[in-house]
C-alpha positions in Angstrom: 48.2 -45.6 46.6 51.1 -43.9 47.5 52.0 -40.3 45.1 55.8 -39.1 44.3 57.2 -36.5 41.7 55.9 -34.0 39.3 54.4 -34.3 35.7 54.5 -31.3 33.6 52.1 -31.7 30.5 52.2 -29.8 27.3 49.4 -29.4 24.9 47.5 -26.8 23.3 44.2 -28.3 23.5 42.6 -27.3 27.1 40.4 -30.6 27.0 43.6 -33.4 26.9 45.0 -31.0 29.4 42.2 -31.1 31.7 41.5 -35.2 31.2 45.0 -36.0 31.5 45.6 -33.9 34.3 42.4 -35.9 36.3 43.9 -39.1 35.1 46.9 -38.5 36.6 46.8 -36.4 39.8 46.0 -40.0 41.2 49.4 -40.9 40.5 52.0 -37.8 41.1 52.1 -35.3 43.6 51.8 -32.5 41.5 50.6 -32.0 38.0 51.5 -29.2 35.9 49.9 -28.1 32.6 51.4 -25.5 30.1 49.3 -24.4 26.7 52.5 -23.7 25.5 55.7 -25.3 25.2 57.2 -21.7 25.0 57.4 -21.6 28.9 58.6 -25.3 29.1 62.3 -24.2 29.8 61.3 -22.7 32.7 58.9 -24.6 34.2 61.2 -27.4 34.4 63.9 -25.7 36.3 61.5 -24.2 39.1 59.7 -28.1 38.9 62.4 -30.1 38.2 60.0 -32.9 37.0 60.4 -36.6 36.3 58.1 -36.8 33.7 57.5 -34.4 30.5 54.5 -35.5 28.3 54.5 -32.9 25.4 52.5 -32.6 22.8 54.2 -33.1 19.2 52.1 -30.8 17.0 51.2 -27.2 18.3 50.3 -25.4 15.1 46.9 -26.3 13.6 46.9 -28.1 10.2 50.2 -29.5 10.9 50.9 -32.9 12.0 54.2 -33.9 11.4 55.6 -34.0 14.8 58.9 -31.8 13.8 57.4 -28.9 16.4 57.4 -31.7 19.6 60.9 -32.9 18.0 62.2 -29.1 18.3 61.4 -28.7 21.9 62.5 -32.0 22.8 65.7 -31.6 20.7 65.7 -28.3 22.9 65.0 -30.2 26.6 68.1 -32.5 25.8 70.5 -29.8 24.9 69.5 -27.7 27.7 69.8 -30.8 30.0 73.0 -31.7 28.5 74.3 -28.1 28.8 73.5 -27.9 32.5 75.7 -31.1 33.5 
């Protein structure tokens, strides 16, 4: 099987980073793994991925998603600015 592209994955649990980054190294040339979406910014202009896989709830004890929706919200002004 052929690989192409980069993956950056965001979550704060080190075990789904670790399984999903064995799951899909098989399938993209490079994988990268942030904790923290606080670097995300960043890491996708020096990676310039295709894919972003992030994580929707950072904070313990809160699952409503609104944290993943900020830094999304975030990733599509930032990409909209930069056009």
């Amino acid at each position: 099987m052929s690989k192409s592209g980069t993956i950056i994955i965001v979550d704060d649990n080190k075990g789904v980073l670790t399984a999903v980054q064995i799951l899909l190294k098989n399938y993209f040339s490079k994988v990268v793994t942030l904790s923290s979406p606080v670097t995300l910014t960043t890491a996708i202009r020096e990676e310039t991925p295709e894919v972003v896989l992030l994580d929707m709830n950072f904070t313990s004890g809160i699952n409503t998603g609104n944290e993943g929706l900020f830094w999304l919200c975030l990733l599509y002004t930032s990409d909209a600015a930069d056009e």
